[in-house]
PAVEX-6752 format. One line per 3 residues: number of its first residue (from 1); their letters; for each residue y, x, z of N, C-alpha, C. Coordinates in pm, 1 decimal. Each point is the difference from the previous one (the first is absolute). Layout:
// PAVEX-6752
NUM = A = Y/X/Z/Y/X/Z/Y/X/Z ~ ...
***
This chain:
// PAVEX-6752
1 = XXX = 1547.4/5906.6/2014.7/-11.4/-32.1/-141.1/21.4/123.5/-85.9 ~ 66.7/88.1/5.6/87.9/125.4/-42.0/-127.3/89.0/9.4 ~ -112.3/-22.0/80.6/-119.0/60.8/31.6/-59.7/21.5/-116.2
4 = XXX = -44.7/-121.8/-23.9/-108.6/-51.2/-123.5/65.7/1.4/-115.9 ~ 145.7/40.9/-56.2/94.5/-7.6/-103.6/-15.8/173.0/-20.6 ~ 0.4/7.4/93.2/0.0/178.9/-36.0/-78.5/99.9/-11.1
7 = XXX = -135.0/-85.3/77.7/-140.2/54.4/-27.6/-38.8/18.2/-106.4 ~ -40.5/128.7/-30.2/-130.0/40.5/-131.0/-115.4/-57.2/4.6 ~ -51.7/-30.1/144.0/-150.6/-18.6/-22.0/-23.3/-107.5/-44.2
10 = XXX = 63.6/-139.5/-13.5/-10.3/-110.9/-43.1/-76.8/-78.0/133.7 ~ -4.7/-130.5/-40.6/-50.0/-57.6/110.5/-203.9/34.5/33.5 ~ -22.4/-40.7/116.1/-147.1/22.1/37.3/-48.6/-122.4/-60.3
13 = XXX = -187.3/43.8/-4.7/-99.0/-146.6/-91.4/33.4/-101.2/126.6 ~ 9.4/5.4/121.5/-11.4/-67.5/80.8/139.6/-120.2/0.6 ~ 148.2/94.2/5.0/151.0/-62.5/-64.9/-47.4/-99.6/-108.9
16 = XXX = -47.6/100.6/-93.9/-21.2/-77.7/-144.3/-115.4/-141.6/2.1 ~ -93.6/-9.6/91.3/-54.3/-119.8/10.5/61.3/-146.7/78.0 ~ 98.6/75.2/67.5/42.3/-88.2/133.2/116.7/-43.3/-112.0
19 = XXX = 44.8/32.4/-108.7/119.0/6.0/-60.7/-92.0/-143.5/-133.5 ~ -102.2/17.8/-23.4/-74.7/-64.6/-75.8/-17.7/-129.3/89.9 ~ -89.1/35.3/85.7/-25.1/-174.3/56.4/105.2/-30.2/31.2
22 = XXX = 124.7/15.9/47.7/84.3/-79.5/42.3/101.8/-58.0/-133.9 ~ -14.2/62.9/-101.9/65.9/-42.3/-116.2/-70.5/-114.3/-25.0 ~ -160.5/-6.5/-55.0/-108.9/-88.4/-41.5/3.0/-131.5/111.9
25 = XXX = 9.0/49.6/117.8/40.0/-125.2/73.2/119.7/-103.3/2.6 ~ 69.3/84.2/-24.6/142.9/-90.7/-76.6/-1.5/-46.6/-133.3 ~ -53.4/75.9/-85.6/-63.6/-60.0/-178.4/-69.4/-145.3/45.1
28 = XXX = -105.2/43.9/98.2/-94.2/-122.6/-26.7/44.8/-95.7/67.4 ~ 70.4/-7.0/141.6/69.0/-123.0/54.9/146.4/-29.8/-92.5 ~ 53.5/53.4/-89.9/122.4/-36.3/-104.0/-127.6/-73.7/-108.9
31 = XXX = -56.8/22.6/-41.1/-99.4/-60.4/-121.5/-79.7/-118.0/89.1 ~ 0.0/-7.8/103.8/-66.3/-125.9/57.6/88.5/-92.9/-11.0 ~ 140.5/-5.1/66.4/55.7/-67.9/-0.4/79.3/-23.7/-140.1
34 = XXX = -4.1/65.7/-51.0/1.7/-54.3/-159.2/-20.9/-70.2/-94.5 ~ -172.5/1.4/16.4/-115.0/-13.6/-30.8/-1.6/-177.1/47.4 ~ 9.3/-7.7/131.2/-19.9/-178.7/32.1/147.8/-37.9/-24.5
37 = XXX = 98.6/70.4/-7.5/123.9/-103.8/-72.4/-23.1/-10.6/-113.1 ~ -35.1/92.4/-87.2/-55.1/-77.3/-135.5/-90.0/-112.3/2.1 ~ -103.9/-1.5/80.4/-102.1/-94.3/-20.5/41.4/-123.0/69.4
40 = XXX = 98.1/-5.7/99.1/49.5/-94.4/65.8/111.8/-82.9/-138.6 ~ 78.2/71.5/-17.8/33.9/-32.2/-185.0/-49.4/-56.8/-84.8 ~ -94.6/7.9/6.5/-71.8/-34.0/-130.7/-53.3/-111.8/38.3
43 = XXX = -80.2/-20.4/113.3/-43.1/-117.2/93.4/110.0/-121.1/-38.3 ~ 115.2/31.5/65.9/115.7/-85.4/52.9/6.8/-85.9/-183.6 ~ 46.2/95.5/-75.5/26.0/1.4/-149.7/-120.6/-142.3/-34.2
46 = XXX = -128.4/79.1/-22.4/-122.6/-139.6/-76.7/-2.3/-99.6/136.0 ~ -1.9/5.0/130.4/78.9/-149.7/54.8/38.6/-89.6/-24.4 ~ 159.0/72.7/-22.6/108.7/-44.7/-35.6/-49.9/-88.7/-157.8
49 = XXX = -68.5/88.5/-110.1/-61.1/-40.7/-144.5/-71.5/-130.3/52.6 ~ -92.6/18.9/84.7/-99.5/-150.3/2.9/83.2/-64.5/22.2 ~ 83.6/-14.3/116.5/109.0/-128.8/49.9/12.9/-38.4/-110.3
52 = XXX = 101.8/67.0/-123.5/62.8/-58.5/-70.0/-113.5/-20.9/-116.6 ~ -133.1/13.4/14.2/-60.4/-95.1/-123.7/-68.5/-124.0/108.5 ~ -6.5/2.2/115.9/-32.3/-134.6/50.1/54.0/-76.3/39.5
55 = XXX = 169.3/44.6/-38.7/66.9/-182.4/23.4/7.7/14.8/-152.1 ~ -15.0/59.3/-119.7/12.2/-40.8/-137.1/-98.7/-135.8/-1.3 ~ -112.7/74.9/48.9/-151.0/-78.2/-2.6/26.2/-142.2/84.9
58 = XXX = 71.5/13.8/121.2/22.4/-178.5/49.4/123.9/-39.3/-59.8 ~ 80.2/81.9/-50.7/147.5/-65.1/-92.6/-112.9/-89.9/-134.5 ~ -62.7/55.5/-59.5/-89.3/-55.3/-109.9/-48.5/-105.7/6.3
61 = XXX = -29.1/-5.5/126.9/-62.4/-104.1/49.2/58.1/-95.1/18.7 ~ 88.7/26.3/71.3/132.7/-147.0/35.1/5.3/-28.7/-169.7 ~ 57.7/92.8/-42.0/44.2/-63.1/-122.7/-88.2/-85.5/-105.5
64 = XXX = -132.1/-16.4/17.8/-74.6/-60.5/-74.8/-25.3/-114.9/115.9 ~ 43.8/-39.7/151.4/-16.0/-89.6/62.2/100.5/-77.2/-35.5 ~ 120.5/62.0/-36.9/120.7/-90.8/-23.7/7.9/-64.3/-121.4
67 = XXX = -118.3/90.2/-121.5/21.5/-75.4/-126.1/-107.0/-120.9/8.3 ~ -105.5/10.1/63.5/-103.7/-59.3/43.5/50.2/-151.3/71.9 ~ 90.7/34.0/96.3/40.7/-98.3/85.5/-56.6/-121.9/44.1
70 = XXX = -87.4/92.7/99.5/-150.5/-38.0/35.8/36.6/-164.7/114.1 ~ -35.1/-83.3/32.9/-13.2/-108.6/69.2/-72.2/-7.8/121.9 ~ -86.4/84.0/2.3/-72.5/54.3/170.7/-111.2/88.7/-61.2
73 = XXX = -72.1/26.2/121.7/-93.8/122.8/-24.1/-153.4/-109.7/50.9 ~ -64.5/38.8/-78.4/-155.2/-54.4/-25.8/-53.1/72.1/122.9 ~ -33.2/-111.6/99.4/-33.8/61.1/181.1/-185.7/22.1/-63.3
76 = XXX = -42.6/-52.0/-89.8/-166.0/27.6/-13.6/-0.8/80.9/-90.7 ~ 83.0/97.2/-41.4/-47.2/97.2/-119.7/107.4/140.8/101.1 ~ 48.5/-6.2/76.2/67.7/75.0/81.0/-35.0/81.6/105.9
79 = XXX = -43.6/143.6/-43.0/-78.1/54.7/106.0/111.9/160.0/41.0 ~ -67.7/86.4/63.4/81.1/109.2/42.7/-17.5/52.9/-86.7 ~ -26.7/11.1/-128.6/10.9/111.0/-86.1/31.2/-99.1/-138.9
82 = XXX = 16.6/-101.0/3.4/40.5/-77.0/-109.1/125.7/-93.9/78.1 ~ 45.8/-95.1/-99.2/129.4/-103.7/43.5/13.9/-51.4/-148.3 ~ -8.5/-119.6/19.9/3.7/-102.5/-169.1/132.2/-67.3/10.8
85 = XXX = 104.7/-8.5/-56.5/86.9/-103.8/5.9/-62.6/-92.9/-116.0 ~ 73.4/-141.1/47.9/-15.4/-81.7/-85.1/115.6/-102.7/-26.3 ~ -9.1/1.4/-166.6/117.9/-124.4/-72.4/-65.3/-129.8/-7.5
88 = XXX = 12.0/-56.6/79.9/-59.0/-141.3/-49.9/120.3/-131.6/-16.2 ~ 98.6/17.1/10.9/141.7/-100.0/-35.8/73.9/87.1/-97.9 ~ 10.6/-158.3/-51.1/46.9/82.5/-138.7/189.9/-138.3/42.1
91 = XXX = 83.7/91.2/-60.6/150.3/-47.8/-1.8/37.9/-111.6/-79.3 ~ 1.8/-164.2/-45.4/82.8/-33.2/-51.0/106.3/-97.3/6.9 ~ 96.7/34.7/-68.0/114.7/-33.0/-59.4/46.8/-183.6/-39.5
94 = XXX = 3.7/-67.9/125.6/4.5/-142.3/-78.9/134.6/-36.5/-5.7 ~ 59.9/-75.9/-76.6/133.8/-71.3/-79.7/-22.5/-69.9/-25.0 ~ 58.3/-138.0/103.7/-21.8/-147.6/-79.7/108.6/-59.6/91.6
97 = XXX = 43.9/-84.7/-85.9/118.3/-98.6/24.6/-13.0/-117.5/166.8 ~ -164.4/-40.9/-36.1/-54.3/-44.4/122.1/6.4/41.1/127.3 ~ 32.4/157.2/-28.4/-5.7/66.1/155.2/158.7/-42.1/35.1
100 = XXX = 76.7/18.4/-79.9/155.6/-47.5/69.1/71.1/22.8/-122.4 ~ 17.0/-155.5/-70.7/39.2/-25.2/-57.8/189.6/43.8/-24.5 ~ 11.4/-27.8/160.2/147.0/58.8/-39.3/60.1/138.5/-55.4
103 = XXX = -127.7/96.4/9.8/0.8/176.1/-41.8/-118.1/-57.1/-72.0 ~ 22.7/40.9/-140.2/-137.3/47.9/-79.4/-41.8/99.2/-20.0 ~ 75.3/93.4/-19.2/-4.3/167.4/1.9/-32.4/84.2/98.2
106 = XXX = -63.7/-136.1/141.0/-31.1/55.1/125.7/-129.7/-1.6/-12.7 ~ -80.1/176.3/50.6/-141.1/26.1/-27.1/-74.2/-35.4/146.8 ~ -84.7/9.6/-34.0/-122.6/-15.1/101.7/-113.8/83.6/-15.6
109 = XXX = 36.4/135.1/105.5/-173.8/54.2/-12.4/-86.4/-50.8/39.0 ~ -133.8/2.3/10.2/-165.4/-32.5/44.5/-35.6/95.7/-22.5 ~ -90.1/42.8/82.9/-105.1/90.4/2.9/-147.3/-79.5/11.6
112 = XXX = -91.1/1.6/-92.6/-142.6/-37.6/-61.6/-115.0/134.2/24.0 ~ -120.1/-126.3/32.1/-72.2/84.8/-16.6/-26.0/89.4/-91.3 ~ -41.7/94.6/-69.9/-74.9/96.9/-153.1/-130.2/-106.4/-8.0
115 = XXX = -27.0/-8.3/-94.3/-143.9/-42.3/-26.4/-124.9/98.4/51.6 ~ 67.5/195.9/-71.5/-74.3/58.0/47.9/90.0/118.0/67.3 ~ -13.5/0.2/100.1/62.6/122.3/85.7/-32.4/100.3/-59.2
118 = XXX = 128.9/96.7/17.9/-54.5/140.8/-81.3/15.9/146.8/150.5 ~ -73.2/87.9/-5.0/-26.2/76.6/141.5/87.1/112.0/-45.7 ~ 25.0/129.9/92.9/82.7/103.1/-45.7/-92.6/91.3/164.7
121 = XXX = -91.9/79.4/-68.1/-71.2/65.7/138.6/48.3/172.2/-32.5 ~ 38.6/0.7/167.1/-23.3/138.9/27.9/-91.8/65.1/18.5 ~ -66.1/126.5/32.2/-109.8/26.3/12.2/20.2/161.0/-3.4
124 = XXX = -77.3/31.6/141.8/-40.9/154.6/47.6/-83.4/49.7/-82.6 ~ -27.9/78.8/-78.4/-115.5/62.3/-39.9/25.4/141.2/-75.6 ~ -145.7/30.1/53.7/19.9/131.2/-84.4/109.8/159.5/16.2
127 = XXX = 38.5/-17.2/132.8/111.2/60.6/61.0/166.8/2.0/-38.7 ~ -24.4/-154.1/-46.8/129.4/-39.7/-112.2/-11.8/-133.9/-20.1 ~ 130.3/-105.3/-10.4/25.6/-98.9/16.2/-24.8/-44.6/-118.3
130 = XXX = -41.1/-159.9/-71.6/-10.1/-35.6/-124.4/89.4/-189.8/47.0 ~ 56.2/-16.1/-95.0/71.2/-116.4/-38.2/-58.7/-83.4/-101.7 ~ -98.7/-101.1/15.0/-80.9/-81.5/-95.2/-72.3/87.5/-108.7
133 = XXX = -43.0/110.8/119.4/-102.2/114.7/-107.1/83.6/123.7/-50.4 ~ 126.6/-1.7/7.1/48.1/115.1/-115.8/60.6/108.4/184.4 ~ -67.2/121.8/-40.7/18.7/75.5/119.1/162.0/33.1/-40.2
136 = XXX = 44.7/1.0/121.4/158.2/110.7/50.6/-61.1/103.1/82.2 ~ 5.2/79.7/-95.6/-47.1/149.8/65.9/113.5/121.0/-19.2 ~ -23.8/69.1/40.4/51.6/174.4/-31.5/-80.4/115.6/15.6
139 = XXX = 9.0/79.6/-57.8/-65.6/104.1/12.2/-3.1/111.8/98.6 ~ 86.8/-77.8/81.3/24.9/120.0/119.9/-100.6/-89.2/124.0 ~ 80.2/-110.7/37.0/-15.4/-106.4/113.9/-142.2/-83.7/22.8
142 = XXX = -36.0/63.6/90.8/-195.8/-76.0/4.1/46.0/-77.7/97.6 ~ 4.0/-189.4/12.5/-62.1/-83.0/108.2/-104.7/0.6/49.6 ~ -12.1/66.8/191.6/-134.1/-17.9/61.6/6.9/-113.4/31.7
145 = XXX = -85.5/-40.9/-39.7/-66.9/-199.2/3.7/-45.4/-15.5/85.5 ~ -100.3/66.3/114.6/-28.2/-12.4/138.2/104.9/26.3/64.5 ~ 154.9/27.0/12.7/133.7/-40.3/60.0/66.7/-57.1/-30.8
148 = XXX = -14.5/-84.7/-146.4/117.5/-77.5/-79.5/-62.6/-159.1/73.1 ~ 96.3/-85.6/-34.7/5.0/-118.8/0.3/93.6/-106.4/-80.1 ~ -17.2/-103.0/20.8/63.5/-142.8/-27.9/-3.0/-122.2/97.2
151 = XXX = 94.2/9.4/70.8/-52.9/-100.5/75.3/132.9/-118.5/-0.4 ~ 17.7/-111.2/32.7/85.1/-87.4/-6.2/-16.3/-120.9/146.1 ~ 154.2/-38.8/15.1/7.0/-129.9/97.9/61.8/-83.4/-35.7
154 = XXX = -114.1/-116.9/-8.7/19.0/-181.4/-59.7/133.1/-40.3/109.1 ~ 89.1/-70.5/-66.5/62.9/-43.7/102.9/30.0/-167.3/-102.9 ~ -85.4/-63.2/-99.3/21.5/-126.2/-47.7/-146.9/7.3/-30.1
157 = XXX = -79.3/-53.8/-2.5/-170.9/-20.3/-40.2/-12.0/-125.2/-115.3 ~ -57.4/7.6/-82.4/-30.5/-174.8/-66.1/-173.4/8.0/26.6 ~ -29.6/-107.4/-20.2/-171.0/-28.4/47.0/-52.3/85.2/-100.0
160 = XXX = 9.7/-7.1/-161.7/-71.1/75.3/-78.9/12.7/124.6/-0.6 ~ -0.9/80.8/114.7/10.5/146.2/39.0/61.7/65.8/-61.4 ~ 118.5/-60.8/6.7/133.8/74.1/-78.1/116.9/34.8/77.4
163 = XXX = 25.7/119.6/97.7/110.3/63.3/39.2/141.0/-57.5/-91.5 ~ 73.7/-72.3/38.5/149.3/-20.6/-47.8/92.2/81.1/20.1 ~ 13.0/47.9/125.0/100.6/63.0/17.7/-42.2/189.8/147.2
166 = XXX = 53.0/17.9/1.6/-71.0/110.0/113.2/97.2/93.5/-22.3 ~ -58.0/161.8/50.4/30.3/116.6/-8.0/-115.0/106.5/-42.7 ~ 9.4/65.1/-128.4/-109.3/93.0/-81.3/58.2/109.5/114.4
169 = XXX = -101.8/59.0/37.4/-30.2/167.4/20.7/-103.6/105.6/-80.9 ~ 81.8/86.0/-58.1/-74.4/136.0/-117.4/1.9/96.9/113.0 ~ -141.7/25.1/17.5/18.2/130.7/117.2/-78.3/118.9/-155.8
172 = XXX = 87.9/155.3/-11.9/-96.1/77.0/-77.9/-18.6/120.5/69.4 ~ -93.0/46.9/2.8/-22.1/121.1/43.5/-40.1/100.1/-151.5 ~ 117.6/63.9/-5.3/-4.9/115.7/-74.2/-6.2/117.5/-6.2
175 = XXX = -46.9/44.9/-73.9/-31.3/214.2/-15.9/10.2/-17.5/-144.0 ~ 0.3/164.8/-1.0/24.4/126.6/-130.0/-145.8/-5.1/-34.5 ~ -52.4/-32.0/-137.4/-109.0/47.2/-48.0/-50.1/133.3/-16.8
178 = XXX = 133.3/51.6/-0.4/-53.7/162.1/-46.7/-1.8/76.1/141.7 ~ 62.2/-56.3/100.1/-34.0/57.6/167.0/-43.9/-95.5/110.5 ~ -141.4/-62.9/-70.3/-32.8/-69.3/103.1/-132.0/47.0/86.5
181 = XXX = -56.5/118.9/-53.0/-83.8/81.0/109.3/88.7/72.3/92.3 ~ -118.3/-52.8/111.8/57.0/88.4/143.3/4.5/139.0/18.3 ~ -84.4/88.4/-135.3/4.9/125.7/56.6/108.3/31.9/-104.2
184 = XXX = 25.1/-57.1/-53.1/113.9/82.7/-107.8/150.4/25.6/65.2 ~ 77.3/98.3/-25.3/83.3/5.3/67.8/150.4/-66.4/29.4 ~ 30.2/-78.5/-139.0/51.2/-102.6/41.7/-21.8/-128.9/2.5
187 = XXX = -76.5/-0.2/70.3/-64.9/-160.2/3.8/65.6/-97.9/87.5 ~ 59.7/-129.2/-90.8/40.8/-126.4/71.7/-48.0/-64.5/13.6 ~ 22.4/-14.4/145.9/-23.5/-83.2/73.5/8.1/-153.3/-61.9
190 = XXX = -62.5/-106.4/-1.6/-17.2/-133.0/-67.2/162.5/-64.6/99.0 ~ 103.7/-41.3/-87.3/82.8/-108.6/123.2/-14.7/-108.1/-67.6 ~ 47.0/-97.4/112.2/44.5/-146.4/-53.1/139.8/-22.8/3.5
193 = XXX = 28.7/-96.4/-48.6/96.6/-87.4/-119.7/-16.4/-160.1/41.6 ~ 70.5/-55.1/43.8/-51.2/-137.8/26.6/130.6/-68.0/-27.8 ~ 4.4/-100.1/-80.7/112.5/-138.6/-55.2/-54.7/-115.3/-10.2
196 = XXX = 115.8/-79.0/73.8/-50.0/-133.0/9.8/128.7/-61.5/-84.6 ~ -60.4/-98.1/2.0/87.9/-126.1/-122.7/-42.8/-124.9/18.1 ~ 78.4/-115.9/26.5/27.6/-119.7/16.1/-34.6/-114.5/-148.8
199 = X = -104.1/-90.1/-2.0/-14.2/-57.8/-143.5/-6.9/-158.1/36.9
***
């Protein structure tokens, strides 16, 4: 070492190249691996973003099923890219002395037909979910509709093709709008999301 410290002549072009590539080879394998932990980052990060706008998007949903408080799902308007619930009993309230005279203040529910049933449809479209027409979208989160679904299991039937009771399944397959080409470099991959719920 004391060699090359004390030398005048400085190092040879030949030193000085071998001194170059082997630096540049360490630059460029330190900047590689750099390089995909950032992008692995950033990946993980808008993921992580869709997750949390596609249970907003089935939280929304419940919540307009619960205000809805649907009575079964319409088995002839019910396909894999649609699902209709339907209200057709309506709640009331009877009080009469006749029912047991000894309690008057004792109620009696019934449940009645509606005259006219009212529907509450889901619906795939457009790479984004709509609720009796009004889309739940975001501006990040595209639904691929050739992987999404709706599908459900009857477990009470009535003759007028009305599901009573069962289990709903929301299958979504989601991606990033802004990285959903394959050649771009961070491009995600489409996942699914699937919740089921009991009605």
């Amino acid at each position: 070492m004391k060699r090359y410290v004390n030398n005048e002549n400085g190092l040879s072009l030949a030193e000085l190249l071998a001194a170059i590539a082997i630096s540049s080879f360490i630059l460029v394998s330190i900047y590689g691996v750099f390089f995909s932990g950032l992008n692995a980052y950033k990946r993980i990060f808008i993921e992580n973003q869709l997750r949390s706008e596609a249970d907003y998007i089935v939280a929304t949903i419940m919540n307009k099923l619960y205000a809805f408080a649907p009575d079964g799902i319409a088995m002839d308007q019910t396909t894999n890219a649609q699902i209709a619930f339907v209200s057709d009993k309506e709640i009331q309230f009877v009080s009469d002395e006749s029912i047991n005279p000894s309690n008057p203040s004792l109620v009696m529910i019934k449940k009645e037909k509606k005259p006219t049933p009212e529907t509450l449809t889901v619906v795939l479209q457009d790479g984004s979910i709509a609720v009796d027409g009004e889309q739940l979208h975001s501006d990040r989160l595209k639904i691929v509709a050739e992987e999404s679904e709706f599908s459900y299991t009857c477990s009470q039937q009535e003759e007028e093709k009305i599901c009573r009771s069962g289990v709903v399944t929301i299958k979504l397959a989601v991606q990033d709008r802004d990285h959903d080409d394959p050649d771009d470099l961070l491009y995600i991959k489409p996942f699914t999301l699937k919740t089921e719920f009991g009605f």
